[in-house]
N, C-alpha and C positions, 0 to 999 in steps of 0.2 A: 684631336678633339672633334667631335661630332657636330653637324650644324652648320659646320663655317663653308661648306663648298656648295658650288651651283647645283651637286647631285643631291644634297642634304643640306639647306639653308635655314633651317628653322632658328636656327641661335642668330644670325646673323641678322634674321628681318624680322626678329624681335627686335634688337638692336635699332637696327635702322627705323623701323616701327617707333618705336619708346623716343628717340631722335625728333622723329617728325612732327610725333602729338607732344613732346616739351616736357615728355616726365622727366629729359635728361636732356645735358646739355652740350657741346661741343667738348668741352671742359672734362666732362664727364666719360663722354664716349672715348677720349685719349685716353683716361683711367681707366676705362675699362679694357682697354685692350691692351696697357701696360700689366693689368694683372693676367690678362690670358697667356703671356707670351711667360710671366714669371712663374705661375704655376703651371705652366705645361714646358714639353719639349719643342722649342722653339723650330726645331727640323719639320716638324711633323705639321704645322701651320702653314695656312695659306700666305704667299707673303705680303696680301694687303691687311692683314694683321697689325706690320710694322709699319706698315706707312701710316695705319686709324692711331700710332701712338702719339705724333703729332700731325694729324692731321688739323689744317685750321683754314676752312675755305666755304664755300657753298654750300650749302645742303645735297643741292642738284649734281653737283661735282663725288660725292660717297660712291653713287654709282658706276662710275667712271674706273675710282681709286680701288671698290672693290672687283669692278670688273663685268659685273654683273647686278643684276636688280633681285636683290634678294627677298623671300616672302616666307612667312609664319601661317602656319594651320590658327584660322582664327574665324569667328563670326563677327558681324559688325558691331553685336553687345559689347564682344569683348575688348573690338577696338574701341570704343567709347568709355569700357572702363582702364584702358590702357591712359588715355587722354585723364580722367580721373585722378590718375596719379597725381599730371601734373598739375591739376586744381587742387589740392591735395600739399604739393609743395609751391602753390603761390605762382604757380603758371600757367595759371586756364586762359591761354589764348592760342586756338586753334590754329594751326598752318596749314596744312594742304595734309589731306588723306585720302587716297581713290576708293576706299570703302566709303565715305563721306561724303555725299556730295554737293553745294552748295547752298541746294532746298534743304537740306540737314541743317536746322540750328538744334544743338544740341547745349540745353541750361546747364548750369552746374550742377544740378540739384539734379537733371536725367544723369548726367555723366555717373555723378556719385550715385547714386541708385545701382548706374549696370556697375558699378565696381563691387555694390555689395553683390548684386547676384551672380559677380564672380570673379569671387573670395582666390581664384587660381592665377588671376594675373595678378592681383598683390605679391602672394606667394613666389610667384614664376618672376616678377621685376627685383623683389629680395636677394634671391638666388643668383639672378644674371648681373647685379649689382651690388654684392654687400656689402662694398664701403661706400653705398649712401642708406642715411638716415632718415626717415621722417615720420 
């Protein structure tokens, strides 16, 4: 599967992304990586794949387990409307983003705004999650 290595991380630091800003949860990120392992060929995955099935620790510690700091082609709209999500399902409270910086207060009412103006990170959190619903 594409995305998941240091040479091609874009899946992953969505992942890790979507993580950070709370559209998803620790809970969640195990699920998700128990479905990556069951619909693909488990040989051909990186192997902190199996480790994100139960992973359950730090935030700061993913880096570590995946080995690397993984990163998504993104603008900073769009990381605001990745954050959207989780306002969205009942978790707009910001953690730490380095696209964001502290002089960043970003309302709810901005977040959801950049998420309408882009309609691709709904779409693209569907896709890399769809057994959640909201």
């Amino acid at each position: 599967m594409k995305g998941l290595t240091r040479e091609n991380d874009d899946v992953i630091g969505f992942v890790v992304d979507a993580l950070y800003e709370r559209a998803i949860d620790i809970k969640e990120l195990n699920d998700w990586a128990i479905n990556i392992v069951i619909n693909n060929n488990v040989d051909e995955l990186p192997m902190y794949i199996i480790d994100l099935m139960d992973f359950d620790s730090y935030l700061k510690d993913i880096y570590e387990v995946i080995g690397f700091v993984p990163d998504w082609k993104h603008s900073k709209k769009q990381s605001i409307a990745l954050y959207a999500i989780a306002i969205k399902r009942g978790r707009g409270y910001r953690l730490t983003n380095d696209d964001i910086t502290d002089d960043d207060h970003i309302s709810d009412e901005e977040a959801l705004n950049a998420l309408q103006q882009h309609p691709e990170i709904e779409k693209r959190f569907r896709e890399t999650f769809p057994f959640i619903d909201f």
